[in-house]
N, C-alpha and C positions, 0 to 999 in steps of 0.2 A: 724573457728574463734578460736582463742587462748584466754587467758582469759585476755589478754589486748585487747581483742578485745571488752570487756563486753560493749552492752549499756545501759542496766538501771539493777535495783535491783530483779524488779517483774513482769513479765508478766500474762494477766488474760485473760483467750481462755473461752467463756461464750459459753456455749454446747461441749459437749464430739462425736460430728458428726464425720465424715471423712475429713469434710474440718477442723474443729478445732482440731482434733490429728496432722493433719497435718500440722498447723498453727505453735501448739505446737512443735512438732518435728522440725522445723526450730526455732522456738524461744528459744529453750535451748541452741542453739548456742550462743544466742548473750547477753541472759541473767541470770541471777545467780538463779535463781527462776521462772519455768512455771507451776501455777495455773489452771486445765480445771475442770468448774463448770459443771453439768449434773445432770437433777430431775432424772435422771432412776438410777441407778443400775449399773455399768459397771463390773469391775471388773469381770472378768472368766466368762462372759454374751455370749453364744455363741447361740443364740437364740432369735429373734425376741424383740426388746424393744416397750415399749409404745411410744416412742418420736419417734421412726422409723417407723411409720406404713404398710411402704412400705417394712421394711423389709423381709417379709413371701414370697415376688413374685421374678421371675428374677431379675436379676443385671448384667450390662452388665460394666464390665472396660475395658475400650479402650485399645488400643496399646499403646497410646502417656503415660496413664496413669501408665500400667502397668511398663514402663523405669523408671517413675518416682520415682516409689516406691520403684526398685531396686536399681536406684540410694539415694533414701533418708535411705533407708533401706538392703544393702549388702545380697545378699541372701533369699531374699523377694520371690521369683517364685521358688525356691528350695525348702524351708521351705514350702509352699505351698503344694508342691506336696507328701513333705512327711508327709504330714499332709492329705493326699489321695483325693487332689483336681486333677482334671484333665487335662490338658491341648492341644492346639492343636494347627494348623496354623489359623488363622482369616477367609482366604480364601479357606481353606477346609471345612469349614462348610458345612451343606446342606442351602444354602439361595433362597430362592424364592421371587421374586420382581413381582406384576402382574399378580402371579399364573407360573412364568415363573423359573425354576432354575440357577441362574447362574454357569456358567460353571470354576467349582474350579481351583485356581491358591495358587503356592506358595506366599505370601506375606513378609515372614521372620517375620511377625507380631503374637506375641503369646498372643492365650486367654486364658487366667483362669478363667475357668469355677468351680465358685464355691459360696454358697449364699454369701445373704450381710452381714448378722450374722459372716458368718466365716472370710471372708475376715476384718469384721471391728474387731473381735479378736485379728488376728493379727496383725493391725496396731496399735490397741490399747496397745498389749505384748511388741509391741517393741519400743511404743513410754514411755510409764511408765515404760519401765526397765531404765531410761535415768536417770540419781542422783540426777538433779536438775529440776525434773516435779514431779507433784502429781498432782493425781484426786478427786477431791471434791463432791461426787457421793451423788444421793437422796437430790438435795438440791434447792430448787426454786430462781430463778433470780428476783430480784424484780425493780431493777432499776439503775441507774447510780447513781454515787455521780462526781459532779465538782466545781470546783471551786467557788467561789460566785457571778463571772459575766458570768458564764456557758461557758467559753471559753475554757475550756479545764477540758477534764475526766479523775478524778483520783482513780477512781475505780466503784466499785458495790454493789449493796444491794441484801443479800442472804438470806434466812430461810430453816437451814435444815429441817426434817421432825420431828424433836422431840419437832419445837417452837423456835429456837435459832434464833434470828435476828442478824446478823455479816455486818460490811463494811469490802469488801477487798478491801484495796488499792492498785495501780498498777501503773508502769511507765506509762505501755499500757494496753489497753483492745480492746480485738478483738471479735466481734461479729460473734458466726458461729451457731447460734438457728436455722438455716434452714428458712423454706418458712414461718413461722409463727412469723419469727421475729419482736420485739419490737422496735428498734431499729425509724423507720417512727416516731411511738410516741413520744418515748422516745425524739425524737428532736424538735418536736411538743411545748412541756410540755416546754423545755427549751430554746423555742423560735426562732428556727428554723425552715426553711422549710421543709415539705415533702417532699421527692424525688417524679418527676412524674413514673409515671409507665406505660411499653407497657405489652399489655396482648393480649396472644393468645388462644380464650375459644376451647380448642378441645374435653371437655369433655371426656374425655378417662376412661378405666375400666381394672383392670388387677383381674382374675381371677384363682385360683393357685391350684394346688395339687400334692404331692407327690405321685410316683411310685416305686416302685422295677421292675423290668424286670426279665420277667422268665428266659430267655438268652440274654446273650449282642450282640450274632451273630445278633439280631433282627434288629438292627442297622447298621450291616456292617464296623463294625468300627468308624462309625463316632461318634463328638463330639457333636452334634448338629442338629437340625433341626427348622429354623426358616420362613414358611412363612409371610412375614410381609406385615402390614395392608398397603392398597391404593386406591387410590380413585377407580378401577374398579373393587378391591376385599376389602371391607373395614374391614373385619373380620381377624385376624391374631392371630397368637402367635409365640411362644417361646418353646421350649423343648431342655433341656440340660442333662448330666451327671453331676451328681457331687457329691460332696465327700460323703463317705460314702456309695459306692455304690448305691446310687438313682438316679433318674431323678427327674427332677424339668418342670412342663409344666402351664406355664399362658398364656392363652388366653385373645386376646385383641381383648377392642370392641372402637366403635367412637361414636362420636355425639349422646349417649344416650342411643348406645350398649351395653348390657352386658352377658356374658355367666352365665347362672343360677348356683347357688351352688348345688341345688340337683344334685346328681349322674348322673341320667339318662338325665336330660336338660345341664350337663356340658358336657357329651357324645354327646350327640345330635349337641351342638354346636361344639365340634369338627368335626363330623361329616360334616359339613355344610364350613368346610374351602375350600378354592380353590385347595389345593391340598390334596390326602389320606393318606399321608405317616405318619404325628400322629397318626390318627385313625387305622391303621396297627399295628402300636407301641406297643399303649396302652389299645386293644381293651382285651390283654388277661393277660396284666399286672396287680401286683399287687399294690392295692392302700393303700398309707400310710399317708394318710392324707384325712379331710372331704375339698371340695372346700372352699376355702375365697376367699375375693372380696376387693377390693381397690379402690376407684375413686380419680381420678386426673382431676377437673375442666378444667384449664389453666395451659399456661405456664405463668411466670411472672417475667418481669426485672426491677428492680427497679435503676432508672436511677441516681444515687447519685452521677455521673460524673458531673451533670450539675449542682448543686447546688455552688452557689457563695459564701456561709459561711459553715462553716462543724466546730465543736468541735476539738480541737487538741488531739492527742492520744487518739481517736475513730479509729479503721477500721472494714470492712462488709467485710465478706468473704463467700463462698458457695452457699448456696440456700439463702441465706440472702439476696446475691444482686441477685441472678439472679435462679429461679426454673425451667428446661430444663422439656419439655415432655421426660418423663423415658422412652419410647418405644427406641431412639437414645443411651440412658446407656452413657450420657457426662457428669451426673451432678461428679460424684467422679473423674473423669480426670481432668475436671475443677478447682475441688479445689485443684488436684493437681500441674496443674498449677500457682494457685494462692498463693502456698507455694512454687513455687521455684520463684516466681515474690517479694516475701515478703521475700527469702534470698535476692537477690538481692539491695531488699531497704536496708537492716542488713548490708549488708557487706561497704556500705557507713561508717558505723560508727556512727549512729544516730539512734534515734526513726522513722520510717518514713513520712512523711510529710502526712496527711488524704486527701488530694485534690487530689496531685499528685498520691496516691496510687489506690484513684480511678479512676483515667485517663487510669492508668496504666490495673486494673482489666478489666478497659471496653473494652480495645485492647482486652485482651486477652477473652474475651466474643463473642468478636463480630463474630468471625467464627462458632462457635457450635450456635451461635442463630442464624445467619444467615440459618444453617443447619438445624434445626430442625424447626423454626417459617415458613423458606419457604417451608419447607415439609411440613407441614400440613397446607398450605394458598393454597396447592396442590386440597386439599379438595373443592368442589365449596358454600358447605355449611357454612363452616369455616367463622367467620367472620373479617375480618380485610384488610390491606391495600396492595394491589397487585400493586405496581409499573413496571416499564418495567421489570427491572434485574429480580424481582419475577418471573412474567410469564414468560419470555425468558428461565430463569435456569429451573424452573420447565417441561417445554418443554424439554428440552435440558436432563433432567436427567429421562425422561420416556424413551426418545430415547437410553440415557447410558447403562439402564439398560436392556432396550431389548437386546441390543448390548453386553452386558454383558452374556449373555445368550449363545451368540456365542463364543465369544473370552476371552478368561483366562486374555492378558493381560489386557484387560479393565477392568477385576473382580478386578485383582491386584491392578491400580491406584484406583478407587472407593474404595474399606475396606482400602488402606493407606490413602483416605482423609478423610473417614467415621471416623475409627481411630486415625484422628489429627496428625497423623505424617509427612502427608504432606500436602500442603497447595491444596486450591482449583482450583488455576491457573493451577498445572499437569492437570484437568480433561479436560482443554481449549487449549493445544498444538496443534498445526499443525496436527502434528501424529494423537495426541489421540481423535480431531475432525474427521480426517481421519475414523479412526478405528471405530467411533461408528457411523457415517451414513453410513460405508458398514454392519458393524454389523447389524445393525437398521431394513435395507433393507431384510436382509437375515433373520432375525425373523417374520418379517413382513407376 
């Protein structure tokens, strides 16, 4: 957009997340001034924040996510690497489904294996190198300011940390505070409805610790090593390379699971995974960090598609509307997604409309939740609503993945829809039904 393209004076991104850098980074196109509020610290933060708490464990960006970046960002996966993150094919990883390995395929699909910390550095460097963004860091959100008949948001109430109470006004103000957002309230208070909410309780645990590896041969090359959790092995993890020469390995537990912090009970529980290949690993490796722990109750989508009044220039973005089970690594693709959904509304020539934008968001939701909510309704313990398509896919994708185990091409279509780069209908072709009950049979 050129600068007759402008459509308002001030844009206000309330959290400094991944979905609101990203928010931001598309909103400096379209406006003369983008504001992102954040209680933490940002600035040259290359290290875990207080409002991330999930920072410290894996992080998984998708394929879909990864174009996006480079599309929003020119030289995004370069910079990267020369910033000694790592990189590999999606489908050459070591992935185990089942206790089962699938059998590695080219995908064309590249991961960046690298933390959340680092990767959100960069998107932060090159969203605030931008002329007309600033970040408003260490500063508490207090609430909305609108109009006097609450129809429409004209900004926000802030306090830095020194006692300043400020209104920022805004054309727009875009909510991206993550799973904790205010936002339900805040609509509450001004007379609106609550969005309903679907929750899926999986109780989930990620358990983390830095390695050094004596030698990299230990590995064989590879990028990765992830058995992942399922209902006949419910215990899993994650073990990557990443920058700075370390590995990165958290163990995931379910329904109440969790791998202990001390030393010897994190060993132990590695130990006890369905396949040996971490415990090989890291049995002589050096450790560079004490175990930390995370829990993640639920996933949770707040349905603000369906409400019939909404505040004008309000939008929800990220984990605000929608909190993914982090085991899938969709919630930062998503909000990438929802930053090229939100150029799109920009390039109209208008503020975007708050109804439409959440119609808009919930398409673009509905495949990763469909993806991740029926994987874990996989669970028998899990509690929530197994419709036909639930039980039929979840059938259908124990048998993929067996089959997956045989044949490369089936690896490839699976990590491209896993990925989000291709839709879920590839996994249902003539063919690729073919292909996974001869697979199926042949693992069996």
């Amino acid at each position: 957009m050129g600068k007759s393209d402008v459509v308002g004076e001030r844009a206000l991104v309330l959290g400094g997340s991944v979905a609101g850098l990203l928010a931001a980074r598309v909103l400096a196109d379209a406006y003369d001034e983008v504001l992102v509020v954040d209680r933490d610290e940002l600035t040259g933060v290359r290290t875990a924040r207080r409002g991330v708490p999930q920072g410290r464990h894996v992080h998984g960006l998708l394929a879909r996510g990864q174009r996006i970046l480079e599309e929003l960002f020119p030289g995004f996966t370069e910079q990267a690497v020369a910033d000694g993150v790592p990189t590999g094919d999606l489908g050459g990883l070591r992935w185990y489904f089942n206790g089962r390995r699938l059998r590695p395929a080219d995908t064309g699909l590249v991961c960046v294996s690298a933390t959340r910390p680092v990767l959100e550095n960069h998107i932060r460097t090159r969203t605030a190198a931008l002329p007309n963004v600033r970040l408003l860091e260490a500063c508490d959100i207090l609430g909305l300011v609108t109009t006097p008949d609450h129809g429409r948001v004209t900004g926000a109430r802030v306090q830095s940390r020194d006692g300043g109470e400020q209104v920022l006004e805004a054309d727009l103000v875009i909510d991206a505070t993550g799973r904790g957002s205010r936002t339900p309230a805040w609509l509450a208070e001004l007379g609106y409805e609550r969005p309903a909410e679907d929750r899926v309780k999986i109780d989930l645990s990620y358990t983390t610790r830095l390695y050094r590896l004596r030698s990299d041969e230990i590995l064989n090359g590879d990028l990765s090593i992830n058995p992942v959790s399922s209902p006949s092995h419910p215990r899993g993890a994650f073990f990557s390379r990443i920058e700075g020469n370390r590995c990165i390995l958290s163990l995931t537990g379910v329904l109440g699971d969790s791998a202990p912090t001390d030393p010897d009970g994190f060993l132990e529980f590695v130990r006890s995974l369905p396949v040996p290949d971490i415990y090989d690993v890291i049995q002589d490796a050096e450790p560079l960090s004490d175990p930390v722990s995370f829990r993640y109750p639920a996933s949770v989508r707040r349905r603000y598609e369906r409400l019939t009044r909404f505040p004008d220039r309000l939008l929800v973005t990220g984990d605000a509307a929608c909190s993914f089970n982090p085991v899938y690594g969709q919630g930062m693709t998503v909000a990438a997604l929802e930053a090229v959904t939100l150029r799109s509304h920009l390039r109209q020539g208008a503020a975007p409309e708050p109804r439409r934008w959440l119609r808009d968001i919930a398409a673009v939701i509905d495949v990763p939740w469909e993806i991740s909510a029926g994987g874990d309704l996989s669970f028998p313990q899990v509690a929530g609503q197994r419709n036909a398509k639930v039980r039929v896919m979840n059938a259908y994708m124990r048998r993929l993945q067996a089959a997956a185990s045989q044949d490369g091409a089936v690896t490839r279509t699976f990590m491209r829809v896993a990925g989000l780069v291709d839709p879920p209908t590839k996994l249902l072709t003539p063919g690729m039904v073919t292909r996974v009950l001869r697979g199926s049979r042949q693992a069996a």
